[in-house]
N, C-alpha and C positions, 0 to 999 in steps of 0.2 A: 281359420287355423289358430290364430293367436287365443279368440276367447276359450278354444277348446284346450289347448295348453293350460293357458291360464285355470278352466276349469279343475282341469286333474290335480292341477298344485295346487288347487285351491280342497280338494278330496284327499290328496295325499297329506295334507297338512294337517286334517282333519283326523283322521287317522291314528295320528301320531298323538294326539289330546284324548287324556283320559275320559275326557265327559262323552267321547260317543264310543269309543269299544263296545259297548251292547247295542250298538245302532246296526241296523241292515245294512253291510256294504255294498250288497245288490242295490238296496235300491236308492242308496246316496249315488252310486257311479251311473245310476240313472237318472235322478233328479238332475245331476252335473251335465252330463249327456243333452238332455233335457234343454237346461238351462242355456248352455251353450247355444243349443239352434235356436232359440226364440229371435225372430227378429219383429219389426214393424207390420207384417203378412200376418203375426201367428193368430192363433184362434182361442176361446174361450176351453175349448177341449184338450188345448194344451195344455194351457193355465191349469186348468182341472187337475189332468194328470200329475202335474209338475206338483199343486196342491195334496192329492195322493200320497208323493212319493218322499216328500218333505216333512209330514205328520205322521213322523216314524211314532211316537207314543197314540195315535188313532184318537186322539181328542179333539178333533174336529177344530185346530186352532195351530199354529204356525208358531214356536214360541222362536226369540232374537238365538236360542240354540239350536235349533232345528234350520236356522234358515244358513243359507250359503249363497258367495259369489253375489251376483246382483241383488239377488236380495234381499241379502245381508247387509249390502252394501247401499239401500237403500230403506231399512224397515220402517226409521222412523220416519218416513215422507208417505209408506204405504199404511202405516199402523194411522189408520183418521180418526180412530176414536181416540186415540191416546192409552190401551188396556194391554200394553205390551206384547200383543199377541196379534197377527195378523187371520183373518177368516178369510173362506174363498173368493167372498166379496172384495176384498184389500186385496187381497191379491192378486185378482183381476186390474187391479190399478196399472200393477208392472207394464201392460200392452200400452198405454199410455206415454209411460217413460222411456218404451222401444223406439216412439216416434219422432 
């Protein structure tokens, strides 16, 4: 319950920041959604999804604006190249940090 609180504030806050107004809010309060249930069980197809719904400009890359909540809050430990941009591969890292 707490991280999904936390998520919404973490959406609604978002929101409120000029730089994503052109962003999907469908599928930000899905990423959040998302992100929320990830625990130590999740699976690669979540990650996927969650990958998906994050690369709201579809360039196949996670930029430190596009990412929220956990992710956010961990980019540079998942960014392992150092290109300021995480790919699906980094960010399949996250299941690691679940543990």
């Amino acid at each position: 319950m707490k991280k999904t609180v936390l998520s919404f504030a973490v959406v609604i806050t978002m929101f409120s920041c000029n730089s994503v107004k052109n962003v999907n809010t469908s599928s930000l309060t899905d990423a959040a959604t998302l992100l929320s249930s990830l625990s130590s069980n999740s699976t690669v197809q979540q990650i996927t999804s969650l990958f998906s719904l994050l690369d709201t400009n579809n360039d196949e890359a996670i930029s430190s604006t596009e990412a929220i909540g956990t992710v956010s809050d961990n980019f540079n430990v998942l960014d392992t190249d150092s290109n300021s941009s995480l790919n699906l591969s980094e960010l399949t890292g996250l299941l690691g940090l679940l543990k």
